[in-house]
C-alpha positions as CSV (number, residue, x, y, z in Angstrom):
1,X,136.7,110.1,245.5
2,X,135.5,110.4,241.6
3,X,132.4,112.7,242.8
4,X,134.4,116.0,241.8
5,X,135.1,114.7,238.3
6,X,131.6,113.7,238.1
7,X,130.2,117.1,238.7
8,X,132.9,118.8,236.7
9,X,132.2,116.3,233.5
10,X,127.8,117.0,234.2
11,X,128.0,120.3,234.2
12,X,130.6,120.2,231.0
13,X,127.8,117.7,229.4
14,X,124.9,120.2,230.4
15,X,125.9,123.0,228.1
16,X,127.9,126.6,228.2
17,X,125.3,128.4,230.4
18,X,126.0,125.6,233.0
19,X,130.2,126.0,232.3
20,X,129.7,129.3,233.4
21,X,128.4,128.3,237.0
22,X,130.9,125.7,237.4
23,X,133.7,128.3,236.7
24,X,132.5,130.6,239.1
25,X,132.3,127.8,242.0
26,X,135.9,127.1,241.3
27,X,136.7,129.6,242.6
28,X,134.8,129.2,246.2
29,X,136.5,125.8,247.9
30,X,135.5,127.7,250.7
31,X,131.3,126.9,249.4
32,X,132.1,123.6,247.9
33,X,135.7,122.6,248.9
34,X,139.3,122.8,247.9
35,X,138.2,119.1,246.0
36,X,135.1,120.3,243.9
37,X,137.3,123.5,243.4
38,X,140.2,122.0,242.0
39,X,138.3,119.6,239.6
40,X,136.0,122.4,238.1
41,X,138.7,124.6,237.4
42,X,139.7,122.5,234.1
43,X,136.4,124.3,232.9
44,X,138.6,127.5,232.3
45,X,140.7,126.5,229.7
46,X,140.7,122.7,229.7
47,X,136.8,122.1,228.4
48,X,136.7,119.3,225.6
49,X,138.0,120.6,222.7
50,X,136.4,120.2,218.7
51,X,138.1,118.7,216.3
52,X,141.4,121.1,214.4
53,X,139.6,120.7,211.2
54,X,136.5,121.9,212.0
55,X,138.4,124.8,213.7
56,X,140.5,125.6,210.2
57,X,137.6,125.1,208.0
58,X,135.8,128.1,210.1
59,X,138.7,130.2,209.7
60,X,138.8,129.6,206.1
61,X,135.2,130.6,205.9
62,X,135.8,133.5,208.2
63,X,138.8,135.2,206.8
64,X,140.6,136.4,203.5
65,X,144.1,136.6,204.9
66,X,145.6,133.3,206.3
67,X,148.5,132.4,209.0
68,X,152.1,131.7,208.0
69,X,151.8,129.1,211.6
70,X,149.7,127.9,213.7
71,X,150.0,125.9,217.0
72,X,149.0,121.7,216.5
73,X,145.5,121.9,218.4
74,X,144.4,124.1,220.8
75,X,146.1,126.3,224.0
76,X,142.8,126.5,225.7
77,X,139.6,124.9,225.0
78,X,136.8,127.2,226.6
79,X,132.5,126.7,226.4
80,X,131.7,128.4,223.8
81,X,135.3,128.2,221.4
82,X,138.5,127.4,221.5
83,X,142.2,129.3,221.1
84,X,145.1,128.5,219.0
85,X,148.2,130.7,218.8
86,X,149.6,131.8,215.6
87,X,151.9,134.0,213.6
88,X,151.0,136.1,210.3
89,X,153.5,136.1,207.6
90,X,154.7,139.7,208.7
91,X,156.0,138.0,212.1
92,X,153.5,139.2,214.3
93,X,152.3,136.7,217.4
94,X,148.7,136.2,217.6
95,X,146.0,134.6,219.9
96,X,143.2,133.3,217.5
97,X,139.7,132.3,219.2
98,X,137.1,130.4,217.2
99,X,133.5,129.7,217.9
100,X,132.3,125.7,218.1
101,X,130.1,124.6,215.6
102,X,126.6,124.6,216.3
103,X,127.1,126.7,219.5
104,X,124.4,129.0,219.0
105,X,122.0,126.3,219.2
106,X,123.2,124.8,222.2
107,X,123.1,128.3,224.0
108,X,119.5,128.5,223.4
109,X,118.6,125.2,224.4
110,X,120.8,125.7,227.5
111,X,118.6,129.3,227.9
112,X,115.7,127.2,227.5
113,X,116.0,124.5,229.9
114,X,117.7,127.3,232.4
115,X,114.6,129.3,232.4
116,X,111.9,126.6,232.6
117,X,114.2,125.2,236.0
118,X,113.7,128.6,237.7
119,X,110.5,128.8,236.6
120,X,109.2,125.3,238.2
121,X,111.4,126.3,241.7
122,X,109.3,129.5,241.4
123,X,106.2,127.5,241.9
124,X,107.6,124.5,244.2
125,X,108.7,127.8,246.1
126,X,105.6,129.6,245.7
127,X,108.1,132.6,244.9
128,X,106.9,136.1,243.7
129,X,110.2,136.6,242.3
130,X,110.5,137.2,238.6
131,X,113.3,134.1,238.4
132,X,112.4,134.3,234.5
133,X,114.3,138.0,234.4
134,X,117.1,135.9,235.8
135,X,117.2,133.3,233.6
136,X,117.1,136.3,230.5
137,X,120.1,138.3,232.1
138,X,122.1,135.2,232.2
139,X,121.1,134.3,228.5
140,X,121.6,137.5,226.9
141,X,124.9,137.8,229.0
142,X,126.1,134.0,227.3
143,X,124.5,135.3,223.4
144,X,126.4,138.5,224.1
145,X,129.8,136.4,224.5
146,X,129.3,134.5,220.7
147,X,129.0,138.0,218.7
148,X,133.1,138.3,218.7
149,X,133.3,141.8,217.0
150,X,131.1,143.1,219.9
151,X,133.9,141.5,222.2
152,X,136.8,143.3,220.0
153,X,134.8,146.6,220.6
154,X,134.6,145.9,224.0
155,X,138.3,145.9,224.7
156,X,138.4,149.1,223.2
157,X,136.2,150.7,225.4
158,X,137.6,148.7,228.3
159,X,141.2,150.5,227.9
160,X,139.7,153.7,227.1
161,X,138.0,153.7,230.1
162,X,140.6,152.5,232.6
163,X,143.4,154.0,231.0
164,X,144.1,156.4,233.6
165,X,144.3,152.9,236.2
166,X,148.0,152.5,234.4
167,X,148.4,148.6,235.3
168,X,145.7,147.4,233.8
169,X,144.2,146.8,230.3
170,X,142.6,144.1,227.4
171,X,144.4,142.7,224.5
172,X,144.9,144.7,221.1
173,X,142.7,143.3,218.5
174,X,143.7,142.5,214.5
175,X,140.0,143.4,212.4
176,X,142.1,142.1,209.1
177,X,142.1,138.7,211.2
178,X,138.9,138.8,212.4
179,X,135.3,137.7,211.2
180,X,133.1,140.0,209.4
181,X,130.4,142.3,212.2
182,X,126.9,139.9,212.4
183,X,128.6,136.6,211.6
184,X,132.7,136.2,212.9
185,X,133.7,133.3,213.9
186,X,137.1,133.8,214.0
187,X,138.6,136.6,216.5
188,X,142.4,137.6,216.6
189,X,144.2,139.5,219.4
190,X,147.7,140.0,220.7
191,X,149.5,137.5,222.3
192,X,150.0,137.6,225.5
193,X,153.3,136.3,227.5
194,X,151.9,136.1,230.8
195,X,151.0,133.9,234.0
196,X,148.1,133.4,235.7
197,X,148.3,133.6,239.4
198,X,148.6,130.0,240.3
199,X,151.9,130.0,238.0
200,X,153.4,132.9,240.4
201,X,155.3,132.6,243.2
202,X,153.8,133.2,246.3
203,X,154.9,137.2,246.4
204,X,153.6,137.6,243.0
205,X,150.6,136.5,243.8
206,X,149.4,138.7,246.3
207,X,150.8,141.7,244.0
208,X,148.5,140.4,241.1
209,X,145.3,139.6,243.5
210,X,145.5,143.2,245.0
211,X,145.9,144.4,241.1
212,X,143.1,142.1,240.4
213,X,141.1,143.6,243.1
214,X,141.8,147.4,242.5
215,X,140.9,146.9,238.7
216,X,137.5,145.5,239.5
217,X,136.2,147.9,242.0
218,X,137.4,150.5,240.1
219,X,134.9,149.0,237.4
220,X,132.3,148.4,239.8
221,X,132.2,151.7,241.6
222,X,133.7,154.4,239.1
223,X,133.9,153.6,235.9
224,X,130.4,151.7,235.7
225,X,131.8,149.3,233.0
226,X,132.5,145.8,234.0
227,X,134.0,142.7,233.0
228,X,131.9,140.0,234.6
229,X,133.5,136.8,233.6
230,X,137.2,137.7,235.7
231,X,137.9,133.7,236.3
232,X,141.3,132.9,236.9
233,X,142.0,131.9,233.1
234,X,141.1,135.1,232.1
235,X,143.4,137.1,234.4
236,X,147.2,137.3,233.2
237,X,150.0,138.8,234.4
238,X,152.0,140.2,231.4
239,X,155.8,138.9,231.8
240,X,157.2,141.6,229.7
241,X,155.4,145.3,231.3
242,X,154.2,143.7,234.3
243,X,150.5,144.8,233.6
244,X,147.4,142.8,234.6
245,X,145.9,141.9,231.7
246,X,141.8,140.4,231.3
247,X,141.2,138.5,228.6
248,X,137.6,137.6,227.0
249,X,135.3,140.4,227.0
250,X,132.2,139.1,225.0
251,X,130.1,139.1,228.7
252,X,130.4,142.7,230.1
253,X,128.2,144.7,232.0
254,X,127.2,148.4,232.6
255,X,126.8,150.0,236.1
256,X,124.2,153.0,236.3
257,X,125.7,156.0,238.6
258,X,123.4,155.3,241.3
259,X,124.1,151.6,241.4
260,X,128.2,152.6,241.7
261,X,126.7,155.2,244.5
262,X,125.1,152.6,246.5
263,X,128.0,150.3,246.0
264,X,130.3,153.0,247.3
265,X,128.7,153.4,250.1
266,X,127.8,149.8,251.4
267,X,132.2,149.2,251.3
268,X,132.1,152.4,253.8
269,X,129.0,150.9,255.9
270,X,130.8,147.2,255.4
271,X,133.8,149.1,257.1
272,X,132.4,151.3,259.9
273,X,129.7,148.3,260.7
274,X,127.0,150.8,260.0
275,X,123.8,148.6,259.7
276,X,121.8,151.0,259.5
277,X,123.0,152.6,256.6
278,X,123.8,149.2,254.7
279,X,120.0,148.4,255.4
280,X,119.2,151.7,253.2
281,X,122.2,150.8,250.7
282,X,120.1,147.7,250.0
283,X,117.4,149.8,249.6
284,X,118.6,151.8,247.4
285,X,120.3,149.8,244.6
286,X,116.9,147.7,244.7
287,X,117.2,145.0,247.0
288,X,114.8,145.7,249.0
289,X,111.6,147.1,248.4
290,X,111.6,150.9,247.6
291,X,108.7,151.8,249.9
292,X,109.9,150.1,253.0
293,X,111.5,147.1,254.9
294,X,109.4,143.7,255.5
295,X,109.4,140.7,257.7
296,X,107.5,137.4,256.3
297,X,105.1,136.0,259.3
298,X,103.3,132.9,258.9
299,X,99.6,133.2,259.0
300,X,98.2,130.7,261.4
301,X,96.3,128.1,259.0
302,X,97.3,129.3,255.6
303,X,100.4,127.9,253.7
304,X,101.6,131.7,253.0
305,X,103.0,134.4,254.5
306,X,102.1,137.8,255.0
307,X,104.4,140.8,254.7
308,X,105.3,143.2,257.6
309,X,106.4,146.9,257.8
310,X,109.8,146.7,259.8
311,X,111.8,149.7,260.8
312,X,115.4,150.5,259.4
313,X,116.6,149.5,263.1
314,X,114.7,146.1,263.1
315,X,116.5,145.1,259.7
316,X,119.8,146.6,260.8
317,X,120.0,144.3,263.6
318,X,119.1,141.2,262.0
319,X,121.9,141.9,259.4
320,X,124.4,142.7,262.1
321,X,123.0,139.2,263.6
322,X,123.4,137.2,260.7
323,X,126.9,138.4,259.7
324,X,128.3,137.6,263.8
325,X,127.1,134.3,262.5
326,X,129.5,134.3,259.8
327,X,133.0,133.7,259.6
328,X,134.8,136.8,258.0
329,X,131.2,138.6,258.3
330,X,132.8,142.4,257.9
331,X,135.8,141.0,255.4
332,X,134.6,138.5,253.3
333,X,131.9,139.3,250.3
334,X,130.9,135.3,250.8
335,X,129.7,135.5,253.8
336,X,127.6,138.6,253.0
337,X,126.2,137.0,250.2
338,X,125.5,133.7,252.5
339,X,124.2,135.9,255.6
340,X,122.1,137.7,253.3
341,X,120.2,134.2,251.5
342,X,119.9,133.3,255.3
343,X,118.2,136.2,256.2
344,X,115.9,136.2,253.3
345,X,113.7,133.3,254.3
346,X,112.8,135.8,257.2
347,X,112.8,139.8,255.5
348,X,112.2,140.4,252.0
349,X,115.0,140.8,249.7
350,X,114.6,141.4,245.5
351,X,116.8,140.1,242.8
352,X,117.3,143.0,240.6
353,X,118.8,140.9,237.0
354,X,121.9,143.4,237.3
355,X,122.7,142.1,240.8
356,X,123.5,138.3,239.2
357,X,126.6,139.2,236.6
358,X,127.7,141.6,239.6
359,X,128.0,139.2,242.6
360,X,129.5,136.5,240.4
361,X,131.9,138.9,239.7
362,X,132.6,139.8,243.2
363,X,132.5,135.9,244.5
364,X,134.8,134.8,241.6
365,X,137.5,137.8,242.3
366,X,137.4,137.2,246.5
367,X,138.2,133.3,246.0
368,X,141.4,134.7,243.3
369,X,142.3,136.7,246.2
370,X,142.2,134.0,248.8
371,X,144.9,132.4,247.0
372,X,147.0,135.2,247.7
373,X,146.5,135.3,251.2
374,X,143.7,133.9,253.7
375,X,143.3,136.8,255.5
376,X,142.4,139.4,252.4
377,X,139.8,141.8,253.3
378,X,137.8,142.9,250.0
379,X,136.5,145.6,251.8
380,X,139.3,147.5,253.1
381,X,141.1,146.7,249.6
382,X,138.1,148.6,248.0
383,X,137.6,151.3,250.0
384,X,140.1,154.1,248.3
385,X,138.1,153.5,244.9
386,X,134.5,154.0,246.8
387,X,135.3,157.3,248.6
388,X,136.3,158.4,245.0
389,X,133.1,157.6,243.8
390,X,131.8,159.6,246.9
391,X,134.0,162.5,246.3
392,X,132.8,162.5,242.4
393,X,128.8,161.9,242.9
394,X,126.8,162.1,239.6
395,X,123.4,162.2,241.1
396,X,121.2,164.6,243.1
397,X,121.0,162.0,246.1
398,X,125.2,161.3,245.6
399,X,125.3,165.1,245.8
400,X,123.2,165.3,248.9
401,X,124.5,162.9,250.4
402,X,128.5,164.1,250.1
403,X,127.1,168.0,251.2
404,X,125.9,166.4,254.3
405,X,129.2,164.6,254.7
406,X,131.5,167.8,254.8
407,X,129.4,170.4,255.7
408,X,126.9,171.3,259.1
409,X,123.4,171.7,258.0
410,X,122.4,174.2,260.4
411,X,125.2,176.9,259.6
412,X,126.9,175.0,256.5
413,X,130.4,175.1,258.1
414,X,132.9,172.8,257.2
415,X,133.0,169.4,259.1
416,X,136.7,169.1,259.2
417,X,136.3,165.8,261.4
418,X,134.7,163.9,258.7
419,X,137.6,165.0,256.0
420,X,140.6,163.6,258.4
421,X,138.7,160.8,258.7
422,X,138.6,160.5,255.1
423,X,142.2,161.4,254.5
């Protein structure tokens, strides 16, 4: 029974990069079981933490001002630093992150031995996929999270942006306590009195998992900017407002509108069943290829396999075929995401680098939710923010696409069908 603390410490062993993959399948016991789950979840906020000294010798380096207290070792030990809590000689509460020594280094060797894996599966696979483009989104994504003014700046756009949500925003940041732009070390924020969700009681929870799920669509479909690391150490619910507050913003990513568009869209298809249309949702967001659908045959005598043209119908039905096969195929994300890797050995699918940050985020936030209740439907929880991003299109297809929702296109009258349906 020590095979779940085995993987848990290996992956801790291997390196941030890896961390980051063993916090996102903690949050799937439904992929790896409630076991595995449980013992990678110390990867959160319970990594092996550096030694105090080191941690007040950076700070020394990092700052002018210094802390009337400061808690005896660390709240949360994380892969790439470490949190202390502390108050400034004015009385004010803060949460105080610094960076592990050396961890720059260790991020590019971890980038390193990442890329050079995907690259040997690439040819034991005899894949044309760029896996190396992977490898740099993931990489990039992990170096993004050590510059720690870039994070600061990136909870200020966060609650600019999703302001107008009203329950949900990122810590206030203190630049007098925080590391100089280029080099900090040392980053200070608010501190937060809050709970994650396995602290809440059971009616709690659901309240912050719906919260949880509203917040992230509405970054993934509307707002095009999106925190990608939403684990459950990095969601709290705030004891004193009752907000839903994310904490750790240095790995963030950026939607383009017809990305959001296509996302929209595939919740409505995910809804109605509309193959079909989710076959040209693929499509369109770039995960299939632009010109048209393929099957793989295998060419009698040759160890490869040629590509060929399929109609929308012929894919539609082999998605519609490998969802049935799934359990929650039209309410759980998972088993799109599994139905989907199935299919691929059969129809050609692409990996557009966006798509990695964007389906961990969606995998991590639908296992938070689970704990909330079984029977949570990701879909039909997302679907009020994607007809908003219908109703608001920012492209000429989004704009085409809603005219031929509300109006006839033989005498442009108003389809007044389609907007009770909507309502």
């Amino acid at each position: 029974r020590t095979r779940s603390e085995q993987l848990r410490a290996a992956l801790s062993g291997l390196g941030p990069v890896f961390v980051k993959i063993g916090q996102t399948l903690s949050q799937r016991p439904d992929l790896i079981g409630e076991e595995a789950a449980d013992a990678l979840k110390s990867l959160q906020m319970q990594n092996a933490p550096f030694p105090d000294e080191v941690a007040w010798r950076t700070i020394a380096e990092d700052l002018q001002p210094l802390f009337k207290e400061f808690t005896d070792g660390p709240i949360a030990a994380a892969s790439l630093g470490q949190v202390y809590k502390a108050v400034t000689w004015d009385g004010v509460e803060m949460a105080v992150k610094v960076q592990r020594p050396r961890v720059m280094r260790q991020v590019a060797l971890d980038w390193t031995v990442w890329s050079l894996c995907l690259s040997a599966l690439k040819r034991a696979w005899g894949s044309k996929a760029n896996l190396a483009e992977i490898a740099d989104e993931v990489g990039v994504g992990v170096f993004k999270e050590l510059d720690y003014v870039n994070e600061a700046r990136n909870m200020d756009e966060f609650n600019a942006k999703h302001k107008w949500l009203g329950f949900v925003r990122a810590p206030k940041w203190y630049p007098e306590f925080t590391g100089a732009p280029g080099t900090a070390k040392v980053l200070a924020t608010e501190w937060i009195d809050g709970k994650q969700i396995s602290e809440l009681p059971p009616e709690q929870r659901l309240v912050m998992a719906q919260m949880a799920v509203e917040a992230c669509v509405a970054q993934l479909t509307y707002t095009g900017f999106v925190h990608a690391d939403p684990h459950e150490g990095n969601l709290l619910l705030d004891q004193k407002d009752g907000s839903l507050v994310f904490l750790d913003f240095g790995l963030v990513s950026t939607v383009e509108d017809n990305i959001m568009e296509g996302f929209a869209k595939g919740i409505q298809c995910m809804i109605a069943g509309d193959w079909v249309g989710l076959a040209y949702v693929f499509r369109d967001v770039g995960m299939c290829p632009p010109d048209n659908f393929y099957r793989k045959e295998i060419v009698p005598g040759e160890k490869f396999k040629k590509l060929v043209a399929v109609s929308a119908e012929e894919m539609a039905a082999a998605i519609d075929e490998a969802l049935s096969g799934e359990e929650g195929g039209q309410s759980r994300f998972g088993a799109l995401a599994t139905g989907l890797g199935a299919m691929s050995g059969t129809y050609k699918f692409l990996t557009p680098p966006y798509i990695v940050l964007l389906v961990r985020t969606f995998l991590t936030l639908e296992g938070i939710a689970a704990k909330a209740d079984p029977d949570f439907n990701i879909y039909t929880a997302s679907l009020p923010y994607a007809i908003r991003r219908a109703m608001a299109p920012a492209t000429p297809e989004g704009r085409k696409a809603m005219r031929a929702a509300f109006l006839n296109e033989h005498d442009n009258s108003v389809r007044w069908e389609r907007i009770t349906e909507l309502v």
